[in-house]
PDB file of N, CA, C and O in Angstrom:
ATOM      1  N   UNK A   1     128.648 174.407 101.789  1.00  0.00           N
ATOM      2  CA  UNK A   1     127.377 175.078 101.915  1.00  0.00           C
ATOM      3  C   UNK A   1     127.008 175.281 103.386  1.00  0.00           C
ATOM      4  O   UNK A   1     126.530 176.330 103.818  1.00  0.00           O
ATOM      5  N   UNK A   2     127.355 173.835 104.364  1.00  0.00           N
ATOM      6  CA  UNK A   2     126.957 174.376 105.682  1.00  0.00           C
ATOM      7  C   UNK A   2     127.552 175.120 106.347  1.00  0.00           C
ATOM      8  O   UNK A   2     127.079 175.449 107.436  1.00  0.00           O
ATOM      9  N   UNK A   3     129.236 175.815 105.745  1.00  0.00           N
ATOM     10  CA  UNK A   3     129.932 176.881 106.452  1.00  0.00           C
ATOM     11  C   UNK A   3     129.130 178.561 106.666  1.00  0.00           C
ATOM     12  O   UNK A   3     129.256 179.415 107.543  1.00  0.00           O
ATOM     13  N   UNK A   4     127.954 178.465 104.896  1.00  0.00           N
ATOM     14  CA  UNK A   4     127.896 179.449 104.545  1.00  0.00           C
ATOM     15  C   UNK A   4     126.771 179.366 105.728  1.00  0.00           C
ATOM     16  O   UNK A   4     126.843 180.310 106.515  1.00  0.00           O
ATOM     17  N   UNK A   5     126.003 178.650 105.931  1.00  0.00           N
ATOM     18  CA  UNK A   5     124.556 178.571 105.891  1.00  0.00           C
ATOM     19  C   UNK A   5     124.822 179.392 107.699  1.00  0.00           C
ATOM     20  O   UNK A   5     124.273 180.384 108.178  1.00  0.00           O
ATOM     21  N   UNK A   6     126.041 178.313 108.396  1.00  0.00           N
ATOM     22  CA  UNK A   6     126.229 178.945 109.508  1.00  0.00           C
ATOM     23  C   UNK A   6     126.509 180.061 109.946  1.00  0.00           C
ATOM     24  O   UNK A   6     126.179 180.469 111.060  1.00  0.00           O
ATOM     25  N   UNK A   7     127.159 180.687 109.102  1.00  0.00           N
ATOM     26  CA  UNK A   7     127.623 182.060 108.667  1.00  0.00           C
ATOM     27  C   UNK A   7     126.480 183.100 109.055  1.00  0.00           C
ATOM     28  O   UNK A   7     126.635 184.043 109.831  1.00  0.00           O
ATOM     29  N   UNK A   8     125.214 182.744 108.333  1.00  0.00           N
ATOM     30  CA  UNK A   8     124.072 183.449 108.101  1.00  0.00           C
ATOM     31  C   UNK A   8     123.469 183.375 109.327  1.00  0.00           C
ATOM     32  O   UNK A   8     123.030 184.430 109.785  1.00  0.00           O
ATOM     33  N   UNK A   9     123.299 181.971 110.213  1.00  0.00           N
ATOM     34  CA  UNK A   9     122.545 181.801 111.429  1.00  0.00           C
ATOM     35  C   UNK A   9     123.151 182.960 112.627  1.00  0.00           C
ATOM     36  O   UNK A   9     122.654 183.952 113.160  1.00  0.00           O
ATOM     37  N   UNK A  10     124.497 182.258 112.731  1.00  0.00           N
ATOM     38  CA  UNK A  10     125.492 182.940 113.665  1.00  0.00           C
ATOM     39  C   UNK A  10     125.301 184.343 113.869  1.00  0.00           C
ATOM     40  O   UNK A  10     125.040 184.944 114.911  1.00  0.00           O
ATOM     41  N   UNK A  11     125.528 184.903 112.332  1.00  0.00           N
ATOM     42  CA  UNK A  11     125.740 186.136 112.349  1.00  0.00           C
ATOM     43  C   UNK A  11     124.203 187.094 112.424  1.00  0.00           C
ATOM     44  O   UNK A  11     124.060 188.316 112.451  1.00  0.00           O
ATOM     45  N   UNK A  12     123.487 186.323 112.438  1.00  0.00           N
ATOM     46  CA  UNK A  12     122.263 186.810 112.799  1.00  0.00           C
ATOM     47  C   UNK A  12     121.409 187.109 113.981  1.00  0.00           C
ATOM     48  O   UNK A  12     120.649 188.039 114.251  1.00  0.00           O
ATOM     49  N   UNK A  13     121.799 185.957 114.640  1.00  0.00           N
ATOM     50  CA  UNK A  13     121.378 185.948 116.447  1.00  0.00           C
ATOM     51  C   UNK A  13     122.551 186.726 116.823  1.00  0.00           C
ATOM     52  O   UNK A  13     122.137 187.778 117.309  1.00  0.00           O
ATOM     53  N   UNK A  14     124.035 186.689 116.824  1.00  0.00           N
ATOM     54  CA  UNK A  14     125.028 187.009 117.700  1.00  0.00           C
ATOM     55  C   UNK A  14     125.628 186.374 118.248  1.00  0.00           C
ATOM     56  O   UNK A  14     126.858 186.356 118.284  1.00  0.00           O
ATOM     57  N   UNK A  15     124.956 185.779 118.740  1.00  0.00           N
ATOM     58  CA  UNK A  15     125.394 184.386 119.869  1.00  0.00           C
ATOM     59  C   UNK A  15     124.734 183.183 119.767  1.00  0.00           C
ATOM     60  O   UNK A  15     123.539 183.339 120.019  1.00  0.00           O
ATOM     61  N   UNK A  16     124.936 182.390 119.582  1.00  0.00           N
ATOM     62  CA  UNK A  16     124.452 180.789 119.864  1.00  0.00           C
ATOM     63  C   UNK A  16     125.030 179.557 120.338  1.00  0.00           C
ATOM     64  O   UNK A  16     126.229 179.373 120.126  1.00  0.00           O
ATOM     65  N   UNK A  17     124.447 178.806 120.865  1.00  0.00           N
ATOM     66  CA  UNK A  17     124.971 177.422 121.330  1.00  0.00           C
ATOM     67  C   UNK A  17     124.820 177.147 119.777  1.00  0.00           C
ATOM     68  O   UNK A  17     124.175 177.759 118.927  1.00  0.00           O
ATOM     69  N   UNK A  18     125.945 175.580 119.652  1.00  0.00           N
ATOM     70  CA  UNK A  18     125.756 174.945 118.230  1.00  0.00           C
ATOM     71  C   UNK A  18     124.087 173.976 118.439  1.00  0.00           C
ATOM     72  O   UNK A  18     123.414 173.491 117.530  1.00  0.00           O
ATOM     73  N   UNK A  19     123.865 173.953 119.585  1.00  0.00           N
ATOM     74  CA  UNK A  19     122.168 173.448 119.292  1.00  0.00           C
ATOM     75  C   UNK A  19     121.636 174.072 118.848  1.00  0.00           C
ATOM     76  O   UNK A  19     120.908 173.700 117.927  1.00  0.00           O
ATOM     77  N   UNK A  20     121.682 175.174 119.179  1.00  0.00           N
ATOM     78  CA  UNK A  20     120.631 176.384 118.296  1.00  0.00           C
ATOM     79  C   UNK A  20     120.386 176.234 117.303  1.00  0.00           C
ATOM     80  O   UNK A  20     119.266 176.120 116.806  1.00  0.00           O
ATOM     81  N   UNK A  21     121.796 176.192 116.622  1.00  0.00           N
ATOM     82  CA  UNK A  21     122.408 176.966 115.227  1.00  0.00           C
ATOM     83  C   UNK A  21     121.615 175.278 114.589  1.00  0.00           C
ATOM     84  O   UNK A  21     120.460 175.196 114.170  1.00  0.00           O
ATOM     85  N   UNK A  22     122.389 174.367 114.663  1.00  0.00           N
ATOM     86  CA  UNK A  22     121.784 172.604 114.814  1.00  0.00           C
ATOM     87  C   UNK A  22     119.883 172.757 114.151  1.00  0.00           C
ATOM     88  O   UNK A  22     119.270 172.529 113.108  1.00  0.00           O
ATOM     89  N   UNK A  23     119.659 173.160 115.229  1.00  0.00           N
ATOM     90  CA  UNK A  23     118.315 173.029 115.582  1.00  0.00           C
ATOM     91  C   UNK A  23     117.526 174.200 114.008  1.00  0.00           C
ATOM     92  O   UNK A  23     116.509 173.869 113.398  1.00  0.00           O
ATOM     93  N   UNK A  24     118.363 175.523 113.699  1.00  0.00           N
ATOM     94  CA  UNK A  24     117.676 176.246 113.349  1.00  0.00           C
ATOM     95  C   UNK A  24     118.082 175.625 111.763  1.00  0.00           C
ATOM     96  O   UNK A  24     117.336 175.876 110.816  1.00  0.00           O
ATOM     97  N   UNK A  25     119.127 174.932 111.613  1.00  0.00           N
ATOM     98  CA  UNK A  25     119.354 174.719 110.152  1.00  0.00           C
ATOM     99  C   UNK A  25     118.725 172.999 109.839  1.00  0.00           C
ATOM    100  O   UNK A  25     118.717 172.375 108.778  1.00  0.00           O
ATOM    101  N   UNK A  26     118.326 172.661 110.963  1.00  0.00           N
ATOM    102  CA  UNK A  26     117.386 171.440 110.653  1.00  0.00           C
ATOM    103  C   UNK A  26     118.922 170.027 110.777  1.00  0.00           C
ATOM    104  O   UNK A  26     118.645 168.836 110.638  1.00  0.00           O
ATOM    105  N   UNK A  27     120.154 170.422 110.998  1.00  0.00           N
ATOM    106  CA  UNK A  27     121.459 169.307 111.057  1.00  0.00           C
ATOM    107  C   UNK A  27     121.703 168.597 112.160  1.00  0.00           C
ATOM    108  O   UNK A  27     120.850 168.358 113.015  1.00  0.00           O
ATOM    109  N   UNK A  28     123.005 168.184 112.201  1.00  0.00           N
ATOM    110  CA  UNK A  28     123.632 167.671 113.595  1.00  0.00           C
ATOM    111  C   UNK A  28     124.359 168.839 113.705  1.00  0.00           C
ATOM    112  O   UNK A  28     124.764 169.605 112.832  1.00  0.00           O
ATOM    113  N   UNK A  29     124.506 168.872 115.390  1.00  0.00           N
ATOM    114  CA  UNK A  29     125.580 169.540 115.705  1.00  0.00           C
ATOM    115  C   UNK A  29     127.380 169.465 115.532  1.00  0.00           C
ATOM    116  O   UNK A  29     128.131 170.439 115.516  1.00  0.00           O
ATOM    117  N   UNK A  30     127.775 167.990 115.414  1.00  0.00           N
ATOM    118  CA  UNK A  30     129.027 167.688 114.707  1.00  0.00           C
ATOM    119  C   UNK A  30     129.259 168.333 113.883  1.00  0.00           C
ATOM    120  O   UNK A  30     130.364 168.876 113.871  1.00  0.00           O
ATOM    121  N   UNK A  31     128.301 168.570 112.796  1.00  0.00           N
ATOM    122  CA  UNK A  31     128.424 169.531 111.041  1.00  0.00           C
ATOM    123  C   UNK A  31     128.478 170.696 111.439  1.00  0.00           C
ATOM    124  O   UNK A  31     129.402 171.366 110.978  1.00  0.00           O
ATOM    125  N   UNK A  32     127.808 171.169 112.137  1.00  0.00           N
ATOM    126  CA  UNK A  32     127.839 172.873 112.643  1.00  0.00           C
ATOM    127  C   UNK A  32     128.912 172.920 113.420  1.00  0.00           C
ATOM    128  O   UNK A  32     129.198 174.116 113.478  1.00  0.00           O
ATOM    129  N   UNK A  33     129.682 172.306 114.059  1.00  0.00           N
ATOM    130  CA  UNK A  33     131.210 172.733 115.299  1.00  0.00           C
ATOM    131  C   UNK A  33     132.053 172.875 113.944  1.00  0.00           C
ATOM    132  O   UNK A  33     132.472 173.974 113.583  1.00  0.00           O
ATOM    133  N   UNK A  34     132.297 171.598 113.151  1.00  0.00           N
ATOM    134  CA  UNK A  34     133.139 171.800 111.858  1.00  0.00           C
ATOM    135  C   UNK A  34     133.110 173.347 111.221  1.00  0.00           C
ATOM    136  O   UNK A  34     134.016 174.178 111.146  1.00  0.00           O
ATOM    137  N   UNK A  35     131.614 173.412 110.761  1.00  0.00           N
ATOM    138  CA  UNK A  35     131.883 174.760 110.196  1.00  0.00           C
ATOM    139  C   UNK A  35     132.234 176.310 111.037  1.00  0.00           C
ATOM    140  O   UNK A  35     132.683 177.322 110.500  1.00  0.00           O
ATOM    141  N   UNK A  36     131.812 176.099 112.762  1.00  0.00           N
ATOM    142  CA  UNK A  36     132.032 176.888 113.475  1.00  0.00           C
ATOM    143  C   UNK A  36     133.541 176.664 113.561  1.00  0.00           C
ATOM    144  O   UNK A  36     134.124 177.748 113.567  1.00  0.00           O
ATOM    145  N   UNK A  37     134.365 175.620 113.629  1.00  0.00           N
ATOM    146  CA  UNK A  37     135.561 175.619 113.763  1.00  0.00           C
ATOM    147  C   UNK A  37     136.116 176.342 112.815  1.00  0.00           C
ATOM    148  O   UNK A  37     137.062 176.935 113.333  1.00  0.00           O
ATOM    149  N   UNK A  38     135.966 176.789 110.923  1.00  0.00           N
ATOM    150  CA  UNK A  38     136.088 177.158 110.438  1.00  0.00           C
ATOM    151  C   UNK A  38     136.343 178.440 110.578  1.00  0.00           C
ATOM    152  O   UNK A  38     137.374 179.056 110.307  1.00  0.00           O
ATOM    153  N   UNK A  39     135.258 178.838 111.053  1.00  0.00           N
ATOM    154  CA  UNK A  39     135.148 180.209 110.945  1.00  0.00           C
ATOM    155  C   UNK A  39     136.065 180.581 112.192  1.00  0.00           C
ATOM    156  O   UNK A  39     136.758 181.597 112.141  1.00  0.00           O
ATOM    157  N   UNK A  40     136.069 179.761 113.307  1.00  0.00           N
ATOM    158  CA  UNK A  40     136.886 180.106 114.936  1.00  0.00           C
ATOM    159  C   UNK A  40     138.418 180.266 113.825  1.00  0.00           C
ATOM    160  O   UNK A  40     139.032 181.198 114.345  1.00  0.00           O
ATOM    161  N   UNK A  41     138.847 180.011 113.180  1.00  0.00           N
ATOM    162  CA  UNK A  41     140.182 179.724 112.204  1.00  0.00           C
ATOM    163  C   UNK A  41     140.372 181.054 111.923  1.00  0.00           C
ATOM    164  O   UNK A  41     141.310 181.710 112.377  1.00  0.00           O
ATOM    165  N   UNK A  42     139.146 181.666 110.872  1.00  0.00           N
ATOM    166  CA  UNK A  42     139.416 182.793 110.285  1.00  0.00           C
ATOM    167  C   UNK A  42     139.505 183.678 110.927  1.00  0.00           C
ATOM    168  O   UNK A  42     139.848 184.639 110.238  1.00  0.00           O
ATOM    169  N   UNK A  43     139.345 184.009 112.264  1.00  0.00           N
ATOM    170  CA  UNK A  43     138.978 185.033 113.169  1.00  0.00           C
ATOM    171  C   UNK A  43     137.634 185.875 113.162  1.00  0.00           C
ATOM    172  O   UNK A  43     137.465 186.944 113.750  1.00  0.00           O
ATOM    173  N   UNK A  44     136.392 184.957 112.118  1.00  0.00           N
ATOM    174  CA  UNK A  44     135.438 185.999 112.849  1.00  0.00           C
ATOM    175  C   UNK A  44     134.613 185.290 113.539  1.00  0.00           C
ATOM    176  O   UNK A  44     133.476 185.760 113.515  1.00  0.00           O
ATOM    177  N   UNK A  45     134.783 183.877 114.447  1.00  0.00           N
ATOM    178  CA  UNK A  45     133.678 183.254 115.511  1.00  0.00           C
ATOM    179  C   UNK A  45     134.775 183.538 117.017  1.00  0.00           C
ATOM    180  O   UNK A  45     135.984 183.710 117.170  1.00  0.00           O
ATOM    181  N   UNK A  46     133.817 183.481 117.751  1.00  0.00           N
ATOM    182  CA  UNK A  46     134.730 183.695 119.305  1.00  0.00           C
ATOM    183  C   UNK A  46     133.920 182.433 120.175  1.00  0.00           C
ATOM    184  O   UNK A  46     132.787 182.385 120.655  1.00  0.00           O
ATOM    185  N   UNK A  47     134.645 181.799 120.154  1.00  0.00           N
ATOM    186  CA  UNK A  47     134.380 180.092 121.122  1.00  0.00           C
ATOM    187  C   UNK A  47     134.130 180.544 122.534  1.00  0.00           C
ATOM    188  O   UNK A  47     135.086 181.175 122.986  1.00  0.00           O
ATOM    189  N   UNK A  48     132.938 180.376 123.506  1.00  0.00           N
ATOM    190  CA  UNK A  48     133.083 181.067 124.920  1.00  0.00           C
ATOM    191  C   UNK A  48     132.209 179.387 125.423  1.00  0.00           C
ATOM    192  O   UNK A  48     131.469 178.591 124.844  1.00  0.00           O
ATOM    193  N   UNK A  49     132.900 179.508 126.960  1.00  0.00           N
ATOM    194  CA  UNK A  49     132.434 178.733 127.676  1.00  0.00           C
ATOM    195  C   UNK A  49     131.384 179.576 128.892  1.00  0.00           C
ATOM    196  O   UNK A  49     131.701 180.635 129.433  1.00  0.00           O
ATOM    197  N   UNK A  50     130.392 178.990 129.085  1.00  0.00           N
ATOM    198  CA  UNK A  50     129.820 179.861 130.324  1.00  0.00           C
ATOM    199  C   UNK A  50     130.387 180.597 131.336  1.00  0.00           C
ATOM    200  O   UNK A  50     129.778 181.526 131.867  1.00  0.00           O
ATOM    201  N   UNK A  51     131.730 180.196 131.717  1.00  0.00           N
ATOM    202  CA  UNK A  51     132.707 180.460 132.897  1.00  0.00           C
ATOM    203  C   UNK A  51     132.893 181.476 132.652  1.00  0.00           C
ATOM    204  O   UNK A  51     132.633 182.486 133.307  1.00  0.00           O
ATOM    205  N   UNK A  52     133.740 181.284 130.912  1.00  0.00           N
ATOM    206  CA  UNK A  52     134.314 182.778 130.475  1.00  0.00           C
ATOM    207  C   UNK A  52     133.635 183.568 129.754  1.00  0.00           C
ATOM    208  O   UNK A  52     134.181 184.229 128.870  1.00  0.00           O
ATOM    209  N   UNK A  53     132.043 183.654 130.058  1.00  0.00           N
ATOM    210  CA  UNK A  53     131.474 184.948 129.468  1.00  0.00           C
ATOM    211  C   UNK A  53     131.659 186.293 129.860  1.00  0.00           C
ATOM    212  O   UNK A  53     131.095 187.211 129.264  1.00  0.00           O
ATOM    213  N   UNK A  54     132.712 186.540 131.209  1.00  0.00           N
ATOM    214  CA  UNK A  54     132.350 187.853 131.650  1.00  0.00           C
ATOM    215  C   UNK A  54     131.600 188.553 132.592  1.00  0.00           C
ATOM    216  O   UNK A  54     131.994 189.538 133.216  1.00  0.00           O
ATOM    217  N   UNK A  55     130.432 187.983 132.686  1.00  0.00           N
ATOM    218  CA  UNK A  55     129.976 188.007 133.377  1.00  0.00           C
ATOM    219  C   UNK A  55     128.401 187.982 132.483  1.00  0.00           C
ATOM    220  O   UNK A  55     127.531 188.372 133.262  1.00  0.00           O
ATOM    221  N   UNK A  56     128.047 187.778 131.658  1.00  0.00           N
ATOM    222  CA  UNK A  56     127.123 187.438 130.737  1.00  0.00           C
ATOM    223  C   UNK A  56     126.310 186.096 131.227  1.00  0.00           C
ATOM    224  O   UNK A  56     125.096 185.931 131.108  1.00  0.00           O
ATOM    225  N   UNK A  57     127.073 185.347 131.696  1.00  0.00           N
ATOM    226  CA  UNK A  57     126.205 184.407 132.392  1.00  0.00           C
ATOM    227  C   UNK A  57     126.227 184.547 133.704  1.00  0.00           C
ATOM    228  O   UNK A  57     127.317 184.972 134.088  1.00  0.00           O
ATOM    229  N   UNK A  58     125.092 184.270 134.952  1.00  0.00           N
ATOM    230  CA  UNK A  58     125.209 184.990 136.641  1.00  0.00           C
ATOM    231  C   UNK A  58     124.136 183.865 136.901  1.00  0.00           C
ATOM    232  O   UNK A  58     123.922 182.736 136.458  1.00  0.00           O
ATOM    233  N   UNK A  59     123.403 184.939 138.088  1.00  0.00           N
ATOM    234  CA  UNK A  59     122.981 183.649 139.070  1.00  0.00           C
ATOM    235  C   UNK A  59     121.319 183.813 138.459  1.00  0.00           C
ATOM    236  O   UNK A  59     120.332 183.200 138.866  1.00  0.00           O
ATOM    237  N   UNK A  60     121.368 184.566 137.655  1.00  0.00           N
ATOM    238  CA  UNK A  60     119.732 184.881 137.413  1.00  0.00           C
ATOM    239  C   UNK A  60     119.573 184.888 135.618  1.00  0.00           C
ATOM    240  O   UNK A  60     120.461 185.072 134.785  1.00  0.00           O
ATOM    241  N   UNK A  61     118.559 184.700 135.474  1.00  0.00           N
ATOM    242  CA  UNK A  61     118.461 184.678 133.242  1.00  0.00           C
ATOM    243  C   UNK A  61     118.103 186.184 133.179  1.00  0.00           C
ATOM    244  O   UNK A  61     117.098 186.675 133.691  1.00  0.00           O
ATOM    245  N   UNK A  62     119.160 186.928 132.409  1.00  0.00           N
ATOM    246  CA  UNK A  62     119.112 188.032 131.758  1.00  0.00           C
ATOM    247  C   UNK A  62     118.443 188.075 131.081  1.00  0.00           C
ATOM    248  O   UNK A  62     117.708 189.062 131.062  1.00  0.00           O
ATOM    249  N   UNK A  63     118.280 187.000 130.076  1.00  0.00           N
ATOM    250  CA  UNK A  63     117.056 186.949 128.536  1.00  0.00           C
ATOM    251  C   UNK A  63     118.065 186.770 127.398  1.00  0.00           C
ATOM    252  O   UNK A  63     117.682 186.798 126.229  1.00  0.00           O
ATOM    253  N   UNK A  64     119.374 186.582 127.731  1.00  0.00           N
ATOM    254  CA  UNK A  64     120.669 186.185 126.808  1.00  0.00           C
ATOM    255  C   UNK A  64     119.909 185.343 125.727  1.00  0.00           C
ATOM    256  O   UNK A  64     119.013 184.548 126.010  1.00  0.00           O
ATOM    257  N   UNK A  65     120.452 185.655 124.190  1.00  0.00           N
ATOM    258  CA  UNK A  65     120.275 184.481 123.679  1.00  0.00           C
ATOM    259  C   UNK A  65     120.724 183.114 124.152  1.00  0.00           C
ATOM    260  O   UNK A  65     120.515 182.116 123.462  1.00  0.00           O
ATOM    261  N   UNK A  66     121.238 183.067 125.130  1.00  0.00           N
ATOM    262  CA  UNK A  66     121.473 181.320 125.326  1.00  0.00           C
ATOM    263  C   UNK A  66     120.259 180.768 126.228  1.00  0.00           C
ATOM    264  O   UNK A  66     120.294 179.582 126.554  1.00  0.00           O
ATOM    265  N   UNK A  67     118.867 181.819 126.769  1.00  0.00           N
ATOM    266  CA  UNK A  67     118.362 181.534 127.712  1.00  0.00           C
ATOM    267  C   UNK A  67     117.825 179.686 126.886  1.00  0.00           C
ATOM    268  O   UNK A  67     117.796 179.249 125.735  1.00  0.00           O
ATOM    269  N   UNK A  68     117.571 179.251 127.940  1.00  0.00           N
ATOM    270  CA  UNK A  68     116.762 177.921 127.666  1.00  0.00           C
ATOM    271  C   UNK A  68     117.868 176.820 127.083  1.00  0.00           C
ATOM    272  O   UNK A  68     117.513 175.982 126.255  1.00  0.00           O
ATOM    273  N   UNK A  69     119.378 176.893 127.629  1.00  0.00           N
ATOM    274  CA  UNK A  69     120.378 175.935 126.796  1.00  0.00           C
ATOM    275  C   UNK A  69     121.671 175.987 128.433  1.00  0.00           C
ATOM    276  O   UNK A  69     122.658 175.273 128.615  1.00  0.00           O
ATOM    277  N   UNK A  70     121.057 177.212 129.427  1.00  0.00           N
ATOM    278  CA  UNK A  70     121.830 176.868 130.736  1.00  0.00           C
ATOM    279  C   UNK A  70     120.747 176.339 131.595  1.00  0.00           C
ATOM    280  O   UNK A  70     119.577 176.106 131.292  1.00  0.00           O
ATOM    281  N   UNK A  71     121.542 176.153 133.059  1.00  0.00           N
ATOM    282  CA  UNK A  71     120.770 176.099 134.506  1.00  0.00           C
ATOM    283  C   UNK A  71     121.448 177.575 134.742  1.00  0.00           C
ATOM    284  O   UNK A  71     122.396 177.741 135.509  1.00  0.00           O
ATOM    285  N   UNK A  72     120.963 178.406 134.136  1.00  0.00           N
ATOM    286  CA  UNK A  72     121.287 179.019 135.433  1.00  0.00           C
ATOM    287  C   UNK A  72     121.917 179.311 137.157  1.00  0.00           C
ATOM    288  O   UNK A  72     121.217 179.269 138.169  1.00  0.00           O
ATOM    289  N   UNK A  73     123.261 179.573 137.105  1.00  0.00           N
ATOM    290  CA  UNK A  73     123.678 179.529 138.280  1.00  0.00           C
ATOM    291  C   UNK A  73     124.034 178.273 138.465  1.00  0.00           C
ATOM    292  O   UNK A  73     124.858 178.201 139.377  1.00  0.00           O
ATOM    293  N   UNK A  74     123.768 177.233 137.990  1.00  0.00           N
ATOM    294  CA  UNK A  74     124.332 175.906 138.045  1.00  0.00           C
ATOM    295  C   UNK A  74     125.034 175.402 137.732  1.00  0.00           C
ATOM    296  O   UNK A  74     125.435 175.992 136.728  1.00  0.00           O
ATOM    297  N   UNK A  75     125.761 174.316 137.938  1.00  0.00           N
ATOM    298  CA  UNK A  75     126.945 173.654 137.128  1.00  0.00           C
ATOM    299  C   UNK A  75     127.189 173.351 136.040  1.00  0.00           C
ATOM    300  O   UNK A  75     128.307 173.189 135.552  1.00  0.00           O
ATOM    301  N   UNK A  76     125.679 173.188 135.302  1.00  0.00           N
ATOM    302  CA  UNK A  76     125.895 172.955 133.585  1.00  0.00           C
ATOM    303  C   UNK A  76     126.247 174.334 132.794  1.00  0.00           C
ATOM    304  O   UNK A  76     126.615 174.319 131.620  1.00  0.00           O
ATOM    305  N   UNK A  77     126.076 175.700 133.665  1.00  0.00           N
ATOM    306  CA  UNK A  77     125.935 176.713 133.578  1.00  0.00           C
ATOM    307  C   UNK A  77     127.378 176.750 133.291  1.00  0.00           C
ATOM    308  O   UNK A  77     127.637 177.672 132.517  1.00  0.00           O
ATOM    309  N   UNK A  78     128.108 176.264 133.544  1.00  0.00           N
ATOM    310  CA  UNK A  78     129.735 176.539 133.317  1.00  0.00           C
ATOM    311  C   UNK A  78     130.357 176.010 132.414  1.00  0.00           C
ATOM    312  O   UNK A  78     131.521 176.334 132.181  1.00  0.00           O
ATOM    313  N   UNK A  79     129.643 174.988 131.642  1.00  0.00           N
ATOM    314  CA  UNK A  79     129.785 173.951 130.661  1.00  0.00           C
ATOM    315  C   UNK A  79     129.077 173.901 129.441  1.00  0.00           C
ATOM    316  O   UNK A  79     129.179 173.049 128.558  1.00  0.00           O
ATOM    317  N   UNK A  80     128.143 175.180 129.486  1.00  0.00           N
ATOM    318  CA  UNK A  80     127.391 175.567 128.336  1.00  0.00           C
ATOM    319  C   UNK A  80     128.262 176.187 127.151  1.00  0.00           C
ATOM    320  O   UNK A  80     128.127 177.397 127.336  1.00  0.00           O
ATOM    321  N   UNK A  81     128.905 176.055 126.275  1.00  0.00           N
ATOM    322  CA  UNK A  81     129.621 176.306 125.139  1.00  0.00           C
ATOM    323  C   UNK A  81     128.994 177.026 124.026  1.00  0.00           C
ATOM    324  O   UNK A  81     128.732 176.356 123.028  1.00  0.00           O
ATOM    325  N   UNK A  82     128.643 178.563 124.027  1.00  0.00           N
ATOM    326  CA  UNK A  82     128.469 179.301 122.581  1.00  0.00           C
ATOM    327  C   UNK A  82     129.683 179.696 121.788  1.00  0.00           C
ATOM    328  O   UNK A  82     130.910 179.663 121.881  1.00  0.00           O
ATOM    329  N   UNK A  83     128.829 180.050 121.042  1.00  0.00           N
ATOM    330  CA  UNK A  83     129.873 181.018 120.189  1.00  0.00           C
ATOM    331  C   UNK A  83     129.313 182.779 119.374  1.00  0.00           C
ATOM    332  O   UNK A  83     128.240 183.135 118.887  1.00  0.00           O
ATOM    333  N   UNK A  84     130.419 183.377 119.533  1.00  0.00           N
ATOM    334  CA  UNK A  84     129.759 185.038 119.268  1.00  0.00           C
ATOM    335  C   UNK A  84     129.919 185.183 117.718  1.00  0.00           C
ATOM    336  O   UNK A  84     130.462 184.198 117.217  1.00  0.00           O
ATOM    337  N   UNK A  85     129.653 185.957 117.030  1.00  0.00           N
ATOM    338  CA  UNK A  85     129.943 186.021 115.692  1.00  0.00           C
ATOM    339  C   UNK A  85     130.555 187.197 115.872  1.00  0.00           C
ATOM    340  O   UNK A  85     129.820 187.762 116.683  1.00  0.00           O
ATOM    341  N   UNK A  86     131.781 188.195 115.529  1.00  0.00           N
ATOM    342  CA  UNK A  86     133.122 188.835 115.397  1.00  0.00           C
ATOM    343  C   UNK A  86     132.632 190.078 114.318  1.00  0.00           C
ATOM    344  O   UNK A  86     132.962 189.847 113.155  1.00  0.00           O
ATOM    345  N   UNK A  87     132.066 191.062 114.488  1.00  0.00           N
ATOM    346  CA  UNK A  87     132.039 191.974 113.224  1.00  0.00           C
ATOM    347  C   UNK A  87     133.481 192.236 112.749  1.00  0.00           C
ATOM    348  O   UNK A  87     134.482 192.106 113.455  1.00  0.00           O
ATOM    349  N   UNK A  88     133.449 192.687 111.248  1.00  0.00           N
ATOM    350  CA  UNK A  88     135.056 192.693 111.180  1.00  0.00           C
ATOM    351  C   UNK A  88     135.451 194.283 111.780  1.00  0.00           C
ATOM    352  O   UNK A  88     136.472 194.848 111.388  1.00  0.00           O
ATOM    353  N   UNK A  89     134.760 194.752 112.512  1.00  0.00           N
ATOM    354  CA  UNK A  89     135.470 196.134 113.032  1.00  0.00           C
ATOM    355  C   UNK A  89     135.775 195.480 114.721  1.00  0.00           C
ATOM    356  O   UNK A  89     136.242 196.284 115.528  1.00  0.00           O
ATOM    357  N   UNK A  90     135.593 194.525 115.035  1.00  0.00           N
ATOM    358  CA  UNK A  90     136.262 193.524 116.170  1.00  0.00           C
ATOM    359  C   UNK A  90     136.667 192.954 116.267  1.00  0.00           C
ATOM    360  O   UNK A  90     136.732 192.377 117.352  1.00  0.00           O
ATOM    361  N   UNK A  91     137.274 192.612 115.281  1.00  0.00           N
ATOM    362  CA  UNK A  91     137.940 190.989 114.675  1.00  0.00           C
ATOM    363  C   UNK A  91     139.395 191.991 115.252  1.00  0.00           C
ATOM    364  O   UNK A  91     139.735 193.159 115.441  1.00  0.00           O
ATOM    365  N   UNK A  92     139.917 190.537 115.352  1.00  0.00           N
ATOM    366  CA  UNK A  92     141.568 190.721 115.833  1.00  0.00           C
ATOM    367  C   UNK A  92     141.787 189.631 114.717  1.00  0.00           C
ATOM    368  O   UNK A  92     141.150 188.690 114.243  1.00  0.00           O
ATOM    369  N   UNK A  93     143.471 190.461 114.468  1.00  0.00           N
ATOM    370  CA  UNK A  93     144.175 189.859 113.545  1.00  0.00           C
ATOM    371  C   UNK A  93     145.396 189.426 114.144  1.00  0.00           C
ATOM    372  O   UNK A  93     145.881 190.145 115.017  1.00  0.00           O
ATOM    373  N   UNK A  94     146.003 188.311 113.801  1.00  0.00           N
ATOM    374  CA  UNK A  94     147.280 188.342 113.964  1.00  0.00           C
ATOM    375  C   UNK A  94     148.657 188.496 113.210  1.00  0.00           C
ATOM    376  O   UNK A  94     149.714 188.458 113.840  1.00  0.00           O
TER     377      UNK A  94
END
């Protein structure tokens, strides 16, 4: 049930830290990585670290859904861990 439930959160914001997701389904975050791991399996979650957003994370708050979960420009800023939810017209297969 909490794969589905994440399913619904994820794919609703776009992006979230698992606190978010945690926070919005009332759980722990341990239960939500499990089911995010799940889905990282099937190919439709995309695991990103702050480093490797692209440039999605910088020296200033865009208004990203992750606002209020970095420092900004800071070192935790690189260590902040979301995840994207994958429409299936972006999904890669292997």
């Amino acid at each position: 049930m909490i794969v589905a439930e994440v399913r619904t959160v994820l794919s609703s914001r776009k992006q979230a830290t698992p606190d978010q997701i945690a926070a919005d389904l009332g759980t722990g975050r341990d239960l939500v990585r499990e089911a995010l791991r799940f889905w990282v399996d099937r190919g439709n979650v995309r695991r990103i670290f702050g480093e490797e957003s692209g440039g999605a994370c910088s020296t200033r708050c865009g208004g990203c859904p992750l606002s209020g979960a970095c420092s900004v420009g800071g070192e935790s800023q690189k260590e902040v861990e979301f995840y994207e939810w994958i429409s299936s017209e972006r999904r890669v297969t292997h």
